[in-house]
C-alpha positions as CSV (number, residue, x, y, z in Angstrom):
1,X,0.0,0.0,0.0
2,X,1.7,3.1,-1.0
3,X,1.2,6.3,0.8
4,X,0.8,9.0,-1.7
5,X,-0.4,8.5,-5.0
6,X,0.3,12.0,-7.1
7,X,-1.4,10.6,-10.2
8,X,-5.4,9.1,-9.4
9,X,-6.3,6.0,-11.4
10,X,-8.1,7.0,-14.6
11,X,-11.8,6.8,-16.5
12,X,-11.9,6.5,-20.5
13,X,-14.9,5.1,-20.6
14,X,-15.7,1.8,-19.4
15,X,-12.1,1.2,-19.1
16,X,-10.2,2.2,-15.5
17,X,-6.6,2.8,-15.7
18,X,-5.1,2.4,-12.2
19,X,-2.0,3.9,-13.9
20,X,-2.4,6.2,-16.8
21,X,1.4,6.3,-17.9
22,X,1.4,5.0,-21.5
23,X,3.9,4.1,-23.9
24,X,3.2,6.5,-26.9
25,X,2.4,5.3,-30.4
26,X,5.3,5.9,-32.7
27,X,5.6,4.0,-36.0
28,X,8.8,1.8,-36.2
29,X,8.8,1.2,-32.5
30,X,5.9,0.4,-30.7
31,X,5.2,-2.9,-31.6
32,X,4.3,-6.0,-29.7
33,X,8.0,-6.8,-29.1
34,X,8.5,-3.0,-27.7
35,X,4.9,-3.1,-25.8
36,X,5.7,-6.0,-23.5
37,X,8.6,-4.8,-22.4
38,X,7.8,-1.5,-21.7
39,X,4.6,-3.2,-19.6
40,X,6.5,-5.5,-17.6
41,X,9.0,-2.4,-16.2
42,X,5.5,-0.9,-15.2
43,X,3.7,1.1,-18.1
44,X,-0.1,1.5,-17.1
45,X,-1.2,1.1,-21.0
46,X,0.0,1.9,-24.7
47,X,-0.8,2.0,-28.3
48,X,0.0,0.3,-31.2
49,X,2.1,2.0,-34.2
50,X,0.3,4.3,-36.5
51,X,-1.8,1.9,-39.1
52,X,-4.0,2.8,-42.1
53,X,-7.1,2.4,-41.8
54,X,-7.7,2.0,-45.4
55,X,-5.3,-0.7,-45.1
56,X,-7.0,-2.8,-42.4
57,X,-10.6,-1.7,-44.2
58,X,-9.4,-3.9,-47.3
59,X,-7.6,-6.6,-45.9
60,X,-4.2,-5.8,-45.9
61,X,-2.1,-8.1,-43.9
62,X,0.5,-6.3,-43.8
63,X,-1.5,-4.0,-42.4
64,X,-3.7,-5.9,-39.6
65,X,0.3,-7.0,-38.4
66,X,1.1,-3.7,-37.0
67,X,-2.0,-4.9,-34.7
68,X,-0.2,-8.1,-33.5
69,X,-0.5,-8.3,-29.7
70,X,0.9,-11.3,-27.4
71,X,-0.5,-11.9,-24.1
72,X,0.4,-10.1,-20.9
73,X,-0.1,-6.7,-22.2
74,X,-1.4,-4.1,-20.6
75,X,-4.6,-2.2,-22.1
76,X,-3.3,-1.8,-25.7
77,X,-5.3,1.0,-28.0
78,X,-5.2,0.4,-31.8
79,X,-4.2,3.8,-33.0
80,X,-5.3,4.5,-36.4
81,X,-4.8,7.1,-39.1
82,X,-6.7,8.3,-42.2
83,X,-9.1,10.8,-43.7
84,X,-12.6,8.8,-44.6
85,X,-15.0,9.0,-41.9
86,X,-16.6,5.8,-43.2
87,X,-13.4,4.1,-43.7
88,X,-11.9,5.2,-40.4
89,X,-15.1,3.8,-38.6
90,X,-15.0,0.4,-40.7
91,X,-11.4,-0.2,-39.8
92,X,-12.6,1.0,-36.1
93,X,-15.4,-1.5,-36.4
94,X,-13.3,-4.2,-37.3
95,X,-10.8,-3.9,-34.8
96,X,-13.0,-4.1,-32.2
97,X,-14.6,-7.1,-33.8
98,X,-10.9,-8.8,-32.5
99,X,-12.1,-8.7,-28.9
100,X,-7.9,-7.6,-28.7
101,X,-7.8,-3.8,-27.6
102,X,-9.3,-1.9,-24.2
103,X,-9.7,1.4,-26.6
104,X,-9.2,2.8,-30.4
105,X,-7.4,5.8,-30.9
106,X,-7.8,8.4,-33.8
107,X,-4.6,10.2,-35.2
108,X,-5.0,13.7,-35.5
109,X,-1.8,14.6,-34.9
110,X,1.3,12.8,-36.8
111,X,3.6,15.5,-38.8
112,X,4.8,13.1,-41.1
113,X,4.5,14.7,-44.9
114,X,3.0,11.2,-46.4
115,X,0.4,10.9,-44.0
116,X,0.0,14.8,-43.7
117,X,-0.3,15.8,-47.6
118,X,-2.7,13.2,-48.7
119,X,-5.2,15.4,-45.4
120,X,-4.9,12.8,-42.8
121,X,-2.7,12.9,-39.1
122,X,-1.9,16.0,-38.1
123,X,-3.7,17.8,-41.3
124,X,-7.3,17.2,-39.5
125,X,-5.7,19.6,-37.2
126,X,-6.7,22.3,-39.9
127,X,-10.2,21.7,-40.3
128,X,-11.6,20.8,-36.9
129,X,-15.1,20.2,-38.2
130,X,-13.4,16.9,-40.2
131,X,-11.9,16.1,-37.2
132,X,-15.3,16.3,-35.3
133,X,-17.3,14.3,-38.5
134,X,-14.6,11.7,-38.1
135,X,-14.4,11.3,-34.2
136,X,-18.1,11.4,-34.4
137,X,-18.0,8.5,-37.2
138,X,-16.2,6.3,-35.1
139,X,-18.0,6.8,-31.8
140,X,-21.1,5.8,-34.1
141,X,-19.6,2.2,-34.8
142,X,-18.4,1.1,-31.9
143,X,-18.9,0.6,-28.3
144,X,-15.1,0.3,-26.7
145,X,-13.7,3.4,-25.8
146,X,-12.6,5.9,-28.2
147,X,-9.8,8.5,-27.5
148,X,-7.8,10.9,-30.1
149,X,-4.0,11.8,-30.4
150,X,-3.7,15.2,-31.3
151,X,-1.3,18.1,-30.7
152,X,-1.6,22.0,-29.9
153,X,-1.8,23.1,-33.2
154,X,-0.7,22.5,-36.6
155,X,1.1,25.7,-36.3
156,X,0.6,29.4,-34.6
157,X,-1.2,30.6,-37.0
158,X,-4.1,27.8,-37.5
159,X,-6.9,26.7,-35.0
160,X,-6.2,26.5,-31.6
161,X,-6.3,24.2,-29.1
162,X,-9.6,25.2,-28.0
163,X,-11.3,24.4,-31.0
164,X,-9.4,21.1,-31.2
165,X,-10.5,20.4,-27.8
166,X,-14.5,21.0,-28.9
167,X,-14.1,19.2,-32.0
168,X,-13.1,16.0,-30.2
169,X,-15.3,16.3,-27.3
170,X,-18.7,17.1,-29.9
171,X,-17.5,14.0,-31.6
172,X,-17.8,12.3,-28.6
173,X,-14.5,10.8,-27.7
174,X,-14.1,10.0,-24.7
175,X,-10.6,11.3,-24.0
176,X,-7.8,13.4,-25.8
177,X,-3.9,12.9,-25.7
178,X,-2.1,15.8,-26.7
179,X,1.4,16.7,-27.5
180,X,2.6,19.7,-26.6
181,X,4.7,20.8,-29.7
182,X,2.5,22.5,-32.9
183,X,2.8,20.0,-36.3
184,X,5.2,22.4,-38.0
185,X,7.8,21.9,-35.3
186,X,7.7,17.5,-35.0
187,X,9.7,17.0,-32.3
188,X,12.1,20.0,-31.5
189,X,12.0,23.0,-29.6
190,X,10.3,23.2,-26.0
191,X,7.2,21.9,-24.9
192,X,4.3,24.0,-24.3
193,X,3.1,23.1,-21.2
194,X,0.6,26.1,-21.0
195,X,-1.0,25.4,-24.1
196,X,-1.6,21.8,-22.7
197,X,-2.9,23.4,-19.2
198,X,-5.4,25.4,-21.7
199,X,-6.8,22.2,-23.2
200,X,-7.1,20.5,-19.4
201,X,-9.0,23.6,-18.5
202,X,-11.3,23.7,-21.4
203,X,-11.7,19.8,-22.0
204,X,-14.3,18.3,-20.3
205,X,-13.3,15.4,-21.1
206,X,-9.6,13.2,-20.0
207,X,-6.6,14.9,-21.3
208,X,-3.5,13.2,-21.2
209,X,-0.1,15.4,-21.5
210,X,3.0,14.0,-23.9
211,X,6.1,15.3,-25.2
212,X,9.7,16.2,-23.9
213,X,8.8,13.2,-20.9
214,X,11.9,11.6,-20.9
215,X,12.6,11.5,-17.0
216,X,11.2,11.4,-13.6
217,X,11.1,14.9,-13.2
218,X,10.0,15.5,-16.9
219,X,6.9,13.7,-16.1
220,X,6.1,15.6,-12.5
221,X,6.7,19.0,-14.3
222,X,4.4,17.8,-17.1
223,X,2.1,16.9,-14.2
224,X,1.9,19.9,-11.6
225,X,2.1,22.1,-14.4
226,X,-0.7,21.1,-16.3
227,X,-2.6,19.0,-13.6
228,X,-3.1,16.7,-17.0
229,X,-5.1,12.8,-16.0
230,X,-2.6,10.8,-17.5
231,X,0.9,10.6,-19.6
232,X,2.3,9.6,-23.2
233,X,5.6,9.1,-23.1
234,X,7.3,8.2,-26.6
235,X,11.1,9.0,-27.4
236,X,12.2,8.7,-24.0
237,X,11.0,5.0,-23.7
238,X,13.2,4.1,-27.0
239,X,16.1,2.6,-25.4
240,X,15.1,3.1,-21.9
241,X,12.0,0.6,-21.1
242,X,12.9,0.9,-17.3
243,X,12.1,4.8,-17.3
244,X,8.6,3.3,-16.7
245,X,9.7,1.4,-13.2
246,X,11.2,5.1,-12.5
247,X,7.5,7.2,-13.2
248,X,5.9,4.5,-10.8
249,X,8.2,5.3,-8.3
250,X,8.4,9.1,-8.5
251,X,4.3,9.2,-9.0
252,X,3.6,7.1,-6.0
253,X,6.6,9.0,-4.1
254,X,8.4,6.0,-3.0
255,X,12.0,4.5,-3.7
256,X,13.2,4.9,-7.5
257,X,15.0,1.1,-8.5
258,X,18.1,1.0,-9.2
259,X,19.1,1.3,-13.0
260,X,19.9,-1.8,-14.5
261,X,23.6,-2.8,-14.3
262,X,25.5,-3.9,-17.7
263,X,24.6,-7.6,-17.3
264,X,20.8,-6.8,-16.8
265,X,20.8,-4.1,-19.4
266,X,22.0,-7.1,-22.3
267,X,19.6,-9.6,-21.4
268,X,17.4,-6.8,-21.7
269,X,18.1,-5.8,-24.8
270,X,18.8,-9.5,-26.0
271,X,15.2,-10.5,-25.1
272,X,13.2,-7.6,-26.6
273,X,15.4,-8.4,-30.0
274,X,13.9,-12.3,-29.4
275,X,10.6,-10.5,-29.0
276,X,11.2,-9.3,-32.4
277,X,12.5,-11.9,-34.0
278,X,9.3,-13.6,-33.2
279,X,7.3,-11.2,-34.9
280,X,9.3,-11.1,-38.2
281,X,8.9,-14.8,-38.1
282,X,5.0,-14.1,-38.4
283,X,5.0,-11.3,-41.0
284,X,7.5,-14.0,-42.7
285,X,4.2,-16.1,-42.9
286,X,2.4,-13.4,-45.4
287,X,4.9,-11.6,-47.3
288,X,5.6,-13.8,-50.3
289,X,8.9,-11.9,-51.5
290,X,10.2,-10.4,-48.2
291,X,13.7,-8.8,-48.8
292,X,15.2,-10.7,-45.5
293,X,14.6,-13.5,-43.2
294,X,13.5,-13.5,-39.7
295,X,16.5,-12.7,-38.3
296,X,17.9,-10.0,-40.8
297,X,15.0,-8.1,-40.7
298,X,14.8,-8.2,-36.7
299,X,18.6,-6.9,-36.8
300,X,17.8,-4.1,-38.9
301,X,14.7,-3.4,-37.5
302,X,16.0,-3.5,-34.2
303,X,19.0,-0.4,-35.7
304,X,16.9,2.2,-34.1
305,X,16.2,0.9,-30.5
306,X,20.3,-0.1,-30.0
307,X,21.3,3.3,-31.2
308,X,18.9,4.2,-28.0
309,X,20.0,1.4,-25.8
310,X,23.9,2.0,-25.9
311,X,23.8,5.8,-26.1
312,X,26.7,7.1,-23.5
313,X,29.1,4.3,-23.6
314,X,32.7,5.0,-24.4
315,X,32.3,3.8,-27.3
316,X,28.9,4.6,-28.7
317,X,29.6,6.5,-31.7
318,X,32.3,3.2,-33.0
319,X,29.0,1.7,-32.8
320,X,27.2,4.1,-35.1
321,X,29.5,3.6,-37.6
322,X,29.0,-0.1,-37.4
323,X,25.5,0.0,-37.4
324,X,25.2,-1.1,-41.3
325,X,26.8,-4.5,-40.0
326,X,23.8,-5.4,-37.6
327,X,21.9,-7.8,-40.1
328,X,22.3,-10.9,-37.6
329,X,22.1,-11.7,-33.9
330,X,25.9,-13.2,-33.6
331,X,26.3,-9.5,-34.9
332,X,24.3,-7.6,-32.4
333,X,26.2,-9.3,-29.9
334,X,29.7,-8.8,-31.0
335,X,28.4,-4.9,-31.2
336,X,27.5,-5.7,-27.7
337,X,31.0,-6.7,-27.0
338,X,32.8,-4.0,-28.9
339,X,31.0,-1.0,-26.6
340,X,31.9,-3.2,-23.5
341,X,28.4,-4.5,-23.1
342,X,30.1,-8.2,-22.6
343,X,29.0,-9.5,-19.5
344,X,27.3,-12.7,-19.5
């Protein structure tokens, strides 16, 4: 029983998060593999990466395999992108239909110029009566909870936050994540936390705070300053699935763990590229010309999250040069071995 809880369990609908720190969607990372490992250092929920919903509307496997879950999750939300109202709510419709996600979430916020120029992501953020059809859409076919990802603004000089925050909430979603950087800016320069306070204040509805949360004290600045109902946290996860274990600890005030040590940090990473390897062995199943096998696309897929993982040894930047090697698992572990991560 812990004294002091600074963050209350949270309401999205019928679903009750006792604790609403979630590992953000980002596409190329937050897969099954990633998911499970962030839940079992402590995050409360997360989402799936970014998916088409055109895609999972016509049967694209390729698709419907960004939704691969494996058992032991926590609540996972199927977070979904596009620009039909009556495509994003047959996708939406479907998905639920798996009996495999606690919530589906909307995209409304994703800079990314594909996904921007062709009017979906963060370009609903310019025409917040879209964004209110399409939230509305979905609410219409199903009955799990629905939430949206958005951000402050596509840029200073567009709509606001407040109309962002009554377009979602006429739609009738039933809570709104929102990162704290406009479109225009991805993911540099400062967070504005008052612009997030301003949706909190308006909403009527959960709002849940995200961006620039990539420590203890990130996330209890994010919190008094704001008084947000919950937490995304996305880039500072990537490399780092025990900052989770550290939010539990600063949010219910009591002892931080100890960081892993060297030996824990490589069976660490070691299992979640085993996680990952699993997964390519299922998309292996489907794709009829894949360029790689299980194992070489695991090693290149897992490029990003190592870069993340050995960041600030001695010797980090050797293994950014090296980097083009890693197509094999004897190669991630002599990469292991070459930045001193050779404890058994």
């Amino acid at each position: 029983m812990v004294a002091h809880m600074l963050i209350p369990p949270l309401n999205i609908g019928q679903l009750t998060l006792p604790f609403p720190v979630a590992l953000s969607p980002m596409a190329g990372y937050t897969d099954a593999a990633m998911r499970g490992l962030c839940c079992e250092f402590g995050c409360g929920f997360s989402y799936t990466e970014v998916v088409n919903a055109a895609g999972l509307a016509r049967g694209c496997r390729a698709s419907w395999h960004l939704l691969e879950t494996v058992p032991g999750e926590a609540p996972v939300g199927a977070h979904i992108y596009g620009n039909d109202a009556e495509v994003l709510a047959k996708a939406a419709a479907q998905i639920e239909q798996t009996g495999r996600f606690a919530f589906i979430d909307i995209n409304a916020g994703c800079p990314v110029r594909k996904i921007v120029s062709k009017g979906s992501g963060a370009a609903l953020m310019r025409n917040p009566a879209k964004l209110q059809q399409i939230t509305a859409a979905v609410r219409t076919a199903i009955k799990l909870p629905l939430t949206v990802k958005t951000r402050i603004g596509f840029s200073p000089q567009d709509p606001g936050v407040d109309e962002l925050v009554d377009a979602v909430e006429r739609g009738g979603a039933d809570a709104l994540a929102i990162h704290g950087r406009y479109a225009i800016h991805h993911h540099s320069g400062a967070v504005n936390l008052p612009l997030i306070k301003q949706a909190k204040e308006r909403a009527r509805i959960p709002v849940l705070g995200n961006g620039g949360i990539k420590s203890a004290q990130d996330a209890l600045q994010m919190l008094h300053a704001t008084g947000v109902d919950g937490m995304l946290i996305g880039r500072g996860a990537i490399g780092n699935p025990w900052l989770f274990s550290a939010l539990r600890a600063a949010l219910y005030e009591s002892r931080p763990p100890a960081p892993p040590d060297d030996a824990e940090k490589r069976a660490i990473l070691m299992a979640h590229f085993e996680r990952l390897y699993a997964l390519k062995l299922i998309e292996g199943k489907f794709r009829r010309k894949a360029r790689f096998d299980a194992e070489a696309g695991a090693a290149r897929h897992f490029r990003g999250h190592l870069v993340r993982y050995l960041q600030g040894y001695p010797r980090w930047r050797q293994v950014l040069n090296r980097l083009p090697e890693l197509a094999s698992r004897n190669n991630l572990t002599e990469l292991l071995d070459a930045v001193g991560l050779n404890v058994s």
